[in-house]
N, C-alpha and C positions, 0 to 999 in steps of 0.2 A: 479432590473431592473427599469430604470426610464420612464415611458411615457409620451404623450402629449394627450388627457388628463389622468389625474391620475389615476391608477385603483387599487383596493384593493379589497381581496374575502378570505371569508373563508368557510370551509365547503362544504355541501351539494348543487348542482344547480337546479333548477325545472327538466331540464331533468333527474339529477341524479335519485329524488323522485319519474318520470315516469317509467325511466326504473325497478325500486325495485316495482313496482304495489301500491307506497305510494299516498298518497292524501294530500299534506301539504297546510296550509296554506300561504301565500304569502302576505306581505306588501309590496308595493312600494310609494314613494316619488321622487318628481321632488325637483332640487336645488331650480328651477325659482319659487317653490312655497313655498319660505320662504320669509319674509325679505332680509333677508342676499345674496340671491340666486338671488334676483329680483334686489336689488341693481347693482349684478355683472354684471345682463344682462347675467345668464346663462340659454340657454332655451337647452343645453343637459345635465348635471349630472342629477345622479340620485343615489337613495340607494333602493335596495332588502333587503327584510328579509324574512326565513322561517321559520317556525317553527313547532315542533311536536305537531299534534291533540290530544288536551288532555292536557298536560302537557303545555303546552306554550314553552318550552323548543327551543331554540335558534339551529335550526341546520345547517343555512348556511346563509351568507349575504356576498353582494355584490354589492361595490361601484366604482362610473366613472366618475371622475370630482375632482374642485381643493380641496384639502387637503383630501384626500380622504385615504390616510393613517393611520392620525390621527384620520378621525371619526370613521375609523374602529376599534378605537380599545376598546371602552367602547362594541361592542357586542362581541368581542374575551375576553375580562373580563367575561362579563356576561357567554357564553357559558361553559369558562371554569372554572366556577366557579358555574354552576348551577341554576345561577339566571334568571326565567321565563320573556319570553317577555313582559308581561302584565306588571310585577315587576320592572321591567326597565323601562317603559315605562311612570309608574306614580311616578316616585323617581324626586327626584329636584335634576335632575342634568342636564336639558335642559334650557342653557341658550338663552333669547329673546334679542335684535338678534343676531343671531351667527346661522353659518352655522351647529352645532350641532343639529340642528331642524328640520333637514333632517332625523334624523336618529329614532329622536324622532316618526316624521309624517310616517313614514316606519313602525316603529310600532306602531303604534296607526292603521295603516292601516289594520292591522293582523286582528282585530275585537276581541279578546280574551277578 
């Protein structure tokens, strides 16, 4: 399904981790606070990330805004491959500037 603006989710949602009595951590980033985000003049995208206390472990993100597909999909790599948010988070693979930096600042946001 295609929308206006884009949206892309995987996983877990905060309420989900309420209703199960979980406690996750939660990273959020605005687009408008990258480069690339401020360039466009977007003052609504945004990227979610959660992740399991303890492990850092990736268990739901969710993005709304343009290309929002595509950034989702280095944390559906990560999750489904094991690889911790922290671990992701400090790899060089976030390039300056590029809208990728959302996802980056999302988690970085985690505090892990």
């Amino acid at each position: 399904m295609f929308t206006q603006p884009q949206i892309a989710s995987i996983g877990v949602t905060e309420q989900d981790c309420r209703d199960r009595g979980r406690d996750c951590p939660v990273g959020t980033a605005a687009y408008g606070d990258t480069a690339y985000g401020w360039a466009m003049e977007d003052t609504a995208g945004f990227c979610k990330v959660l992740a399991e206390p303890g492990t850092g472990r990736i268990l739901g993100a969710h993005l709304m805004g343009a290309q929002a597909p595509t950034l989702i999909q280095p944390l559906v790599l990560a999750a489904t491959l094991g690889i911790d948010a922290a671990t992701l988070a400090r790899s060089p693979y976030w390039i300056h500037p590029a809208l990728t930096e959302v996802v980056e600042n999302a988690l970085l946001d985690l505090g892990l």
